[in-house]
N, C-alpha and C positions, 0 to 999 in steps of 0.2 A: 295454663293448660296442663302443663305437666303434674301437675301437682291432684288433677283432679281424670289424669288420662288411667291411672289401674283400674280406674271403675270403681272403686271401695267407697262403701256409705261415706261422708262425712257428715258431724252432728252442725247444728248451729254455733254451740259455742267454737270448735274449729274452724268455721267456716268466717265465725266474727272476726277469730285470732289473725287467718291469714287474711284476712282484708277483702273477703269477698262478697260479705254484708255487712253493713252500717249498725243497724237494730236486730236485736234479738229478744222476741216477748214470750212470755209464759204461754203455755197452750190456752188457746181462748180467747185471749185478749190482742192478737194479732189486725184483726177487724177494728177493735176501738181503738187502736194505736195506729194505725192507718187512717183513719177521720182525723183525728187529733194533727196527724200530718197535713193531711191535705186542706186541714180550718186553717193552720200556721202559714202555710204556701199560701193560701188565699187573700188570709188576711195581710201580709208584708212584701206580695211580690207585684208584680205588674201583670196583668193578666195579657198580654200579648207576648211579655218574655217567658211566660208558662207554658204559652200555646206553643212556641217555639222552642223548647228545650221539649218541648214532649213529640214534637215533627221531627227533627234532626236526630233525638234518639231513635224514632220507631223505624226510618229510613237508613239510618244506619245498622241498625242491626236486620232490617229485613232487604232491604235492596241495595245491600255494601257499603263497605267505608267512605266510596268517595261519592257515590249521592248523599251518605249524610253532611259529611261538607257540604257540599253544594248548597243544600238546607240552611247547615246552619250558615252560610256568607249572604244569603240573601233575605235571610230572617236578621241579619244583624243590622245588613243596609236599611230594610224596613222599620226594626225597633228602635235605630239608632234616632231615627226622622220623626218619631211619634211624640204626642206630649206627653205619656207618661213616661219617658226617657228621660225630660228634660225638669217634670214634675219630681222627679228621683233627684237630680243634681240639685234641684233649689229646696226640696227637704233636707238632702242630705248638709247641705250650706247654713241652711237654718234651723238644723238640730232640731227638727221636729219629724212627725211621721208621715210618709207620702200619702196625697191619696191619686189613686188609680183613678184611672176611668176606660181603659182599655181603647182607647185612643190613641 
């Protein structure tokens, strides 16, 4: 916070530097670099542990820290019980690629 409390523009590439963004793309291509993300998440994650890192973030940043917890303990109890949880470990065991089914 302090770093960004004078109020003073910062650019993306400072903003890379101090760790406050991930990616930085050329003007334009922010749009097609954000698809390109969201195909990558789609295609290698479990779709209930997506749904749930994107609930535990929105709650924590819009109805405070400790509802996002809350979120994410009970998103954890549920993903942990699901089969693509368990579809994860037996890919991961047999060195091949999960498939989901948001189950």
């Amino acid at each position: 916070f302090a770093l960004l409390a004078p109020g003073d523009a910062k650019d993306a590439a400072w903003c890379q530097a101090a760790g406050l963004v991930e990616i930085v793309t050329p003007m334009g291509e922010a749009q097609s670099r954000a698809f390109e993300l969201a195909t990558e998440i789609a295609q290698s994650c479990a779709p209930l542990a997506v749904q749930a890192q994107k609930e535990t973030l929105w709650r924590a940043v819009f109805e405070g820290e400790a509802e996002g917890r809350r979120a994410g303990m009970n998103w954890r109890k549920l993903t942990r019980s699901s089969q693509d949880y368990a579809e994860g470990q037996r890919a991961f065991i047999e060195r091949r690629k999960p498939i989901f089914t948001g189950k």
